[in-house]
N, C-alpha and C positions, 0 to 999 in steps of 0.2 A: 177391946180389940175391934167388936163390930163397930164400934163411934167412930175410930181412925179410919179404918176401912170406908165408911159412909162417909166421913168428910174429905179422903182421897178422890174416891166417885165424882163426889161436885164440882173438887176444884177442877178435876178435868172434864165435865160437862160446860163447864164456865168458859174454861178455855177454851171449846173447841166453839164456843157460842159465838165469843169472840173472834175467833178466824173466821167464822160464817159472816159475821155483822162486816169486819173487814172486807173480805173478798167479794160483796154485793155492796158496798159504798163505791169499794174502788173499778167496778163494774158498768157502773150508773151514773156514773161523775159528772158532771156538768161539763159540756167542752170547754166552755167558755171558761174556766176551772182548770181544765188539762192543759189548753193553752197559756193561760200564766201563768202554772208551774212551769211549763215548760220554757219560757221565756227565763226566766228566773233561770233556771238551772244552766240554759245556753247562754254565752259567751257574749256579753253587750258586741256589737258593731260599731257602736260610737266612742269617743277620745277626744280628749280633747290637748293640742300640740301647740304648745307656746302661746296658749290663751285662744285658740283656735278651735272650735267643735271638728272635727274629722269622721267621716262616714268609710267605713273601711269594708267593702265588699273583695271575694275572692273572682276571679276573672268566670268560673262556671254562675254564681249569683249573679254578675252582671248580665249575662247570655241570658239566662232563666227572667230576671227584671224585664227586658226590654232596655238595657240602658245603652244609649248610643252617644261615642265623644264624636268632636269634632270641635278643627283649630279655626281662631277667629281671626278672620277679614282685615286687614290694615288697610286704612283708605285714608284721603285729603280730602276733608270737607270743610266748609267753612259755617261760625256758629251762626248758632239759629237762638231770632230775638222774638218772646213772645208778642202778638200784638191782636186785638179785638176783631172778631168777625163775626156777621151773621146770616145766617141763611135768607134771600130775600124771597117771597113772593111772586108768582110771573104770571097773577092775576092780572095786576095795571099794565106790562106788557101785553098780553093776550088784546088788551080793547087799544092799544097804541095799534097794534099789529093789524086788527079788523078796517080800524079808520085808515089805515095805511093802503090795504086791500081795495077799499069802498073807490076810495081816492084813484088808486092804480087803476081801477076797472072803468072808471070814470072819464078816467084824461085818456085812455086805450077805446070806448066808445067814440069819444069826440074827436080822437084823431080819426076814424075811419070815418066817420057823418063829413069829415074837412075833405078827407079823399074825393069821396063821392061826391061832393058839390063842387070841389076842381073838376075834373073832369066833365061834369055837365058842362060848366061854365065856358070850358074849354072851346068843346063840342059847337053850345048855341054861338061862340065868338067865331068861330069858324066859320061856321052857316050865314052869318050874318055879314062877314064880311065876302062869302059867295053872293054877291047878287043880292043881298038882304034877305038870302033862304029862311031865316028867323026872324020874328019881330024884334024889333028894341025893346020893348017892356019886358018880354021875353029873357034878351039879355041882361037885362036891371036888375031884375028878380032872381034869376043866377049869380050877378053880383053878390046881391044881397044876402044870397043865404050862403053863399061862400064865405063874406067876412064875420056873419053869426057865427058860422062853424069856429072860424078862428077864435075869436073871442071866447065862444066855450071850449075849446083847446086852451089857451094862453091859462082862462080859469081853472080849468081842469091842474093844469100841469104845478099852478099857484097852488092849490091845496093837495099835491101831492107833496112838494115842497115842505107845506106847513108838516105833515105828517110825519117827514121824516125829520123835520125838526124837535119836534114832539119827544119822537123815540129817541132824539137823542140828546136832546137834555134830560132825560131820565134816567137815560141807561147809556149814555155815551155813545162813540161815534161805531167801534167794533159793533155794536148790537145794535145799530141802526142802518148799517153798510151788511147784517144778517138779513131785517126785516125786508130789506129794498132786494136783495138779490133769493129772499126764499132760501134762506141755508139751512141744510139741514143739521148743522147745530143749534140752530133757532127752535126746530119741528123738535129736536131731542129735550129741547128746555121744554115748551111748550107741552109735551107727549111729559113729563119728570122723567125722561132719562138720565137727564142730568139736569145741577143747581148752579143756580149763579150763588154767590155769598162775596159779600160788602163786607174789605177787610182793610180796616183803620191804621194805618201807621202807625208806630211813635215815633216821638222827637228825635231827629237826628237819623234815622231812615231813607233812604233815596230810595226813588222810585223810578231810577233809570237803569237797572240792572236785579230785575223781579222777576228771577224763572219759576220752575216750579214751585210752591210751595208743599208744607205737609199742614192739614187741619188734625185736632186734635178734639172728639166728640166728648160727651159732660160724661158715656159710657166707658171713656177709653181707649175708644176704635180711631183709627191712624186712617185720615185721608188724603191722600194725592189731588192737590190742585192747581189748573191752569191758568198766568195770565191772558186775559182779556184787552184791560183797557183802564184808561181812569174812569174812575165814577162821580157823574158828576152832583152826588149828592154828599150828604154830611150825616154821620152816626148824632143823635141831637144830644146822644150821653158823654160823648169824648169829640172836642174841637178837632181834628186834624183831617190830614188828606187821604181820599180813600180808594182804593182800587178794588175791579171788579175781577174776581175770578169764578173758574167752572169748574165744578167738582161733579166726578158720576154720582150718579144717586144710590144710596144706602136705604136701609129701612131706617135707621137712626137719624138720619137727618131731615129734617121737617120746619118748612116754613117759618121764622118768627126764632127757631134756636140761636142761642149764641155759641160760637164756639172760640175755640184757641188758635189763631196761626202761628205756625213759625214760620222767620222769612230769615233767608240766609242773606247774611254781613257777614263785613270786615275780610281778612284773610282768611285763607283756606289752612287748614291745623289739620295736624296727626293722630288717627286716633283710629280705632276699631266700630266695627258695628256688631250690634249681641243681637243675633234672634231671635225672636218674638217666643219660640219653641224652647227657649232655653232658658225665659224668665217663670220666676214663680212667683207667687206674691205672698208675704207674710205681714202681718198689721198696717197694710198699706205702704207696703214698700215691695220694693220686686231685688230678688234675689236668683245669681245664677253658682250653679255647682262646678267648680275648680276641680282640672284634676290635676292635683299634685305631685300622685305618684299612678304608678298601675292598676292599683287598687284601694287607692285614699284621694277622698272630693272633701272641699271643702267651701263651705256656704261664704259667699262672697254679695257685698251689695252693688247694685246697678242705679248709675245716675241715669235720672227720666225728664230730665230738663231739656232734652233733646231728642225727641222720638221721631221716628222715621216709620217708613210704611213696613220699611223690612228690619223693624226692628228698633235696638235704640243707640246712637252715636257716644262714644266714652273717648274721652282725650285724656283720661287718669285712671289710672288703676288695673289699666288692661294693657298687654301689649298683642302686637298680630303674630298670630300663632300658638298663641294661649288657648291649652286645650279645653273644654267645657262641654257639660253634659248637654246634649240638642235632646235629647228623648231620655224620658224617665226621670225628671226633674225632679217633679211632684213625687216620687217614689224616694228619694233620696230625702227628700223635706218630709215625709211621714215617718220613715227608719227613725231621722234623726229626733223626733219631739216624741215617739213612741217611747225614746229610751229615756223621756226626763217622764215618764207616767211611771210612776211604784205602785205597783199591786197592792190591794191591803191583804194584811191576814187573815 
């Protein structure tokens, strides 16, 4: 009787040993532990609808995210053909531009030395035909350094000439019609507030209808640039015709880079523009979030063959008024690869 008695005792010592070891396990848990159980035990958010992945948030989640829709833009644009550009240099400008200066300050001296010796000249022919108030040698000597003057005016004005000839077989006639009149898009080149960049055609290309362009950096970054002019040199990697444009200066862009132009051809087409705010990118591809319904988005891909500054141009796949997530993108694209992670046991 005492043996049963004493082994009643233990099994309930045991037991209650037990609910101690439990109630300080589940006390002490690891968060990172509490949180996927508890993922686990909550309601996936993802689905996937006629081969489709589906992110299903309730409209208070969306508020709490930060998720913001907003319908996309239908516009006429016309496509855009890659073509080779690169940033040039405005070292060899800078010394075009000094000799150009040397030159101007030059032929500007010897037109006033020409002034002043008219006017003597003038003066002693006067005098001299009063009465011979001057001598002749006098007036000789006046001559003579009046048509010196000329002469070094005529010179002067000859290698202002060269100079701007200079500048503009280098850099064409726009940036040599800057250098001569001190434009302050010159000073802005000059100062890198802004770049010039030599952008190569391809075949089949005109170069009589070249407005804005968009450059496209080795980072990514979407640049806005203006024509200039032709250029009248040659890329020595790629045979064709080249035009000069201006792009404001970036930190990414730097002397000697190559970059990407698009230059807009052919007809104007129908299509929407995705912003920039709206793409995400997954293994090198940029993806934007579809809203399907009020509270289902679904991961959509984006063509990048046509990037814009505000964004990127779609003739397929999109229509204008297609809702899409502008904010909270990135939040949607982690929900949804969260839910392909299985916990281990």
């Amino acid at each position: 009787m005492k043996a049963l008695q004493w082994l009643l005792a233990l099994a309930l010592a045991l037991m209650a040993t037990s609910l101690l070891v439990r109630s300080y396990t589940q006390a002490h848990k690891d968060p990172d532990q509490k949180e996927e159980e508890e993922a686990i035990k909550s309601p996936s958010r993802v689905s996937v609808v006629n081969g489709q992945t589906v992110v299903t948030l309730d409209a208070a989640t969306q508020e709490r995210l930060g998720i913001v829709v907003a319908p996309l833009r239908a516009v006429r644009m016309r496509r855009r053909a890659p073509a080779a550009a690169t940033v040039l240099s405005a070292q060899g400008l800078v010394a075009l531009r000094n000799a150009y200066v040397t030159a101007e300050a030059q032929a500007e001296t010897a037109q006033a030395q020409l002034a002043v010796s008219s006017q003597e000249y003038e003066r002693l022919k006067t005098l001299y035909a009063e009465n011979q108030n001057a001598s002749m040698k006098a007036l000789q000597a006046a001559e003579g350094m009046l048509r010196a003057n000329q002469a070094r005016l005529d010179a002067a004005r000859k290698e202002l000439e060269i100079a701007k000839s200079a500048v503009q077989q280098s850099w064409g006639g726009m940036v040599a019609s800057w250098v001569a009149k001190n434009s302050p898009l010159l000073t802005s080149v000059l100062d890198q507030g802004a770049m010039l960049v030599q952008v190569t055609l391809p075949p089949g290309v005109s170069y009589e209808d070249l407005p804005e362009i968009n450059l496209s950096t080795p980072n990514g970054n979407s640049v806005d640039a203006s024509y200039v002019s032709p250029f009248p040199q040659i890329d020595p990697r790629i045979q064709g015709i080249s035009m000069l444009y201006l792009a404001r200066a970036y930190p990414t862009l730097q002397p000697g880079m190559n970059l990407v132009a698009h230059l807009p051809v052919g007809k104007r087409s129908r299509g929407v523009v995705i912003p920039p705010s709206a793409v995400v990118w997954r293994q090198g591809r940029a993806w934007v979030y579809e809203q399907t319904a009020l509270t289902q988005f679904t991961r959509r891909l984006v063509p990048t063959d046509e990037p814009l500054r505000g964004g990127y141009f779609a003739t397929q796949g999109f229509q204008g008024g297609t809702r899409v997530v502008v904010q909270g993108a990135q939040v949607l694209l982690s929900e949804e690869f969260r839910s392909q992670i299985q916990p281990e046991d």
